[in-house]
C-alpha positions, 0 to 999 in steps of 0.5 A, spaced: 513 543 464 513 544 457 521 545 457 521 538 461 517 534 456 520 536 450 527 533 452 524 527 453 525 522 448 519 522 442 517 515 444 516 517 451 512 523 449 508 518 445 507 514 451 504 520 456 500 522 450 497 516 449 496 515 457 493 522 457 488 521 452 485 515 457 481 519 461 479 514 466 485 512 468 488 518 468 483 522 473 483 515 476 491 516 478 489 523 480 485 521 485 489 516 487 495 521 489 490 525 491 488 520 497 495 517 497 497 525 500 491 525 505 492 518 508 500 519 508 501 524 512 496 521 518 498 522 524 497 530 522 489 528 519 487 523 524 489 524 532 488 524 540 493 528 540 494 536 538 499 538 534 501 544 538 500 546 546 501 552 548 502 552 556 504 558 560 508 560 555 511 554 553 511 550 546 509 543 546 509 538 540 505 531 542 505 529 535 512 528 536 513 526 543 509 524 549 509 529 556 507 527 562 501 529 565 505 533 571 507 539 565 499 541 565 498 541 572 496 532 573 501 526 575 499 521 570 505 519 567 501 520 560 497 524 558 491 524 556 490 531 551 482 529 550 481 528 558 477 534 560 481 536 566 487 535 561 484 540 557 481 545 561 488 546 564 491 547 558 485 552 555 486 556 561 492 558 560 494 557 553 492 553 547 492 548 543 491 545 535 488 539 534 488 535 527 482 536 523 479 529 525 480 528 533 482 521 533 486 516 531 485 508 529 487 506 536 482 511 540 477 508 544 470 514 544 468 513 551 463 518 550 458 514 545 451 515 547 450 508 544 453 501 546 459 500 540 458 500 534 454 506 534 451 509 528 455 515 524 454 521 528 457 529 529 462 527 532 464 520 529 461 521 521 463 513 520 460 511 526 464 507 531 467 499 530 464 494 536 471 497 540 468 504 539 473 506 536 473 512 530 471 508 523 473 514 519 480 514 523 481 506 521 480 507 514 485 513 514 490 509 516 488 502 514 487 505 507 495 508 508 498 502 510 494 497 505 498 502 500 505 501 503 504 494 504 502 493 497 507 498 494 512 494 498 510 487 496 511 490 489 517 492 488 519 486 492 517 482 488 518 486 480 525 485 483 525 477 485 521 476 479 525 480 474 531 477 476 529 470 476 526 471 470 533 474 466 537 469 469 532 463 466 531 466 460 537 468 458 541 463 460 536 457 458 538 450 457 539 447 464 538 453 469 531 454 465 528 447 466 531 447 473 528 453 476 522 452 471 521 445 475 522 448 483 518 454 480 512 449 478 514 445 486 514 452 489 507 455 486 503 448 488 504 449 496 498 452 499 500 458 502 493 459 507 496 452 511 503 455 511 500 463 514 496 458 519 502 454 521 508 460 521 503 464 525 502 459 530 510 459 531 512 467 530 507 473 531 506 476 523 506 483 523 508 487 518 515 485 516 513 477 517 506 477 512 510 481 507 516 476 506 511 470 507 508 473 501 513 475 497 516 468 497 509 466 492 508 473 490 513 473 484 512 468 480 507 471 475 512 476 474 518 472 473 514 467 467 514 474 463 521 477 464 523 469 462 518 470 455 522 476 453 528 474 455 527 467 451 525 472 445 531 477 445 537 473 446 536 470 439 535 476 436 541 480 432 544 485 436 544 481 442 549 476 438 553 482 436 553 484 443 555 477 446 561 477 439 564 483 442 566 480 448 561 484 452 558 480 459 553 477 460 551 482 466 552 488 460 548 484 455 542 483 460 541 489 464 543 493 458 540 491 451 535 486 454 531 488 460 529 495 458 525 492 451 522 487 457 521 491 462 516 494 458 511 489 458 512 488 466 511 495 468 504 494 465 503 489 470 506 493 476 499 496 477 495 489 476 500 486 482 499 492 485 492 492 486 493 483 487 497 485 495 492 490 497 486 485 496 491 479 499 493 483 505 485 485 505 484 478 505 489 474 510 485 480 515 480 478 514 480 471 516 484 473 522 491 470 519 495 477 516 496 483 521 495 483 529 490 485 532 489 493 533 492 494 526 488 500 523 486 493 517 480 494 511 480 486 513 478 487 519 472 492 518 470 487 513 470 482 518 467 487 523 460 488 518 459 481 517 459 479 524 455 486 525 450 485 521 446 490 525 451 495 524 450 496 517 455 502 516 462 497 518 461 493 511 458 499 506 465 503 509 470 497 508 467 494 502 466 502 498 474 504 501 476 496 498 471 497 491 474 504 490 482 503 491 483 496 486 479 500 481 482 507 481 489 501 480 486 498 475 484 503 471 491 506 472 493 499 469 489 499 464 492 506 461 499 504 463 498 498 458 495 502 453 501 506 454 506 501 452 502 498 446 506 500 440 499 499 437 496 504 440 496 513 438 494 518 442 488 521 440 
């Protein structure tokens, strides 16, 4: 480790150093990761299905593939590993390996001693939502895929916006106003009454909400890359570049965007924890992903209509709570990392 740092730039060491001594943000990526390697993997975390049978001296792997329930002594054409006919079967003449948590976000408990929801018990430690399904598993999940949609939106959208941006600033002069007046016509159409009518015509899922929101997610980005562009093209080494018959293309993606790539990666983390909170937001009005998504809007919104089921809004709004502010804690160590101002301590 040590061998690998000392072939990084003095610049880079500086940034890192300086990135470390911000302690809170730098347990807070820790911890992040940490969370990101537990819920990645989910379906091996939380699941209604064994990893591994063993029946009669034959392997069966139902996390990968489903069975008919005629391999173990049924005639469904599914099985259905938490059955106990299914299980005994099973136990009787082999064996299986469960996650550690026995549900996924779609597992309805059929087995609650209470009408759902029900409080948090042994055998579902955050309760269970007005579906009865397990709240632990959907956080699980939830939690996973709140991240794949926000990282996704946000690379998207650094792409978009930092192109966009490099071509306005640049370039200047006519392209600059023109795209700065349709950019200024593009930010004021409301985009809660263009969700309510696209979902009216298609079913958003995933790939639908991520490009109706990417479509407006970009803008911010591409007003910074466009100041610094703006700044760089006058400057020296830049002319010296252009005089020397260098492309347009070679002068913006070599000498021009590294030095404006640094004021837009402290804003990644920022926009980063702004798409999980939009997503978090459109579920909760029932206008983002379809119902049955493993969503943190969706328990939120569960809360507010179980007021009596007090543990659904404390779980969504304490998962919410602490996943934007491990983010922006992040974000704020990154943008003191890159703050030439800034000496490690």
């Amino acid at each position: 480790m040590r061998l690998g740092l000392k072939q990084l730039s003095p610049l880079t060491r500086r940034r890192l150093a300086v990135f470390r001594a911000h302690r809170r943000g730098y347990w807070s990526l820790w911890i992040f990761l940490g969370l990101l390697v537990v819920t990645l993997p989910a379906e091996f975390v939380a699941n209604d299905k064994p990893l591994i049978v063993n029946y009669q001296g034959s392997y069966y792997f139902p996390i990968f593939r489903d069975y008919p329930e005629s391999e173990f002594g049924g005639f469904l054409a599914r099985t259905d590993y938490r059955d106990p006919f299914v299980r005994d079967r099973i136990e009787a003449d082999g064996w299986m390996i469960w996650p550690p948590l026995r549900y996924s976000h779609r597992t309805i408990n059929w087995d609650l001693a209470t009408p759902a929801p029900s409080a948090p018990t042994a055998d579902n430690w955050l309760g269970t939502d007005q579906q009865g399904r397990d709240v632990l598993a959907g956080v699980i999940y939830g939690f996973r895929l709140s991240v794949l949609f926000g990282l996704t939106l946000t690379a998207l959208s650094a792409v978009v916006g930092v192109a966009l941006g490099a071509v306005q600033g640049y370039f200047g002069g006519w392209v600059d106003l023109s795209l700065q007046r349709l950019m200024e016509i593009w930010g004021g159409l409301p985009v809660l009454y263009i969700l309510i009518i696209m979902s009216s015509v298609v079913d958003l899922g995933f790939w639908w909400l991520l490009v109706i929101v990417l479509a407006f997610s970009w803008m911010p980005l591409t007003g910074l890359v466009r100041a610094e562009f703006l700044r760089a093209r006058k400057l020296d080494y830049v002319r010296a570049a252009s005089a020397l018959g260098l492309r347009d293309a070679v002068i913006m993606r070599r000498h021009i965007l590294p030095n404006a790539m640094v004021a837009t990666l402290t804003l990644l983390p920022f926009t980063l924890s702004a798409s999980i909170a939009t997503l978090t937001a459109l579920d909760f009005l029932g206008l983002g992903l379809p119902v049955g998504s493993p969503s943190l809007g969706e328990l939120l919104s569960q809360g507010r209509a179980n007021l009596q089921a007090p543990w659904l809004g404390v779980t969504g709004f304490v998962v919410l709570a602490t996943m934007l502010s491990l983010l922006i804690f992040i974000g704020e160590a990154v943008r003191e990392a890159f703050d030439p101002r800034r000496v490690a301590a």
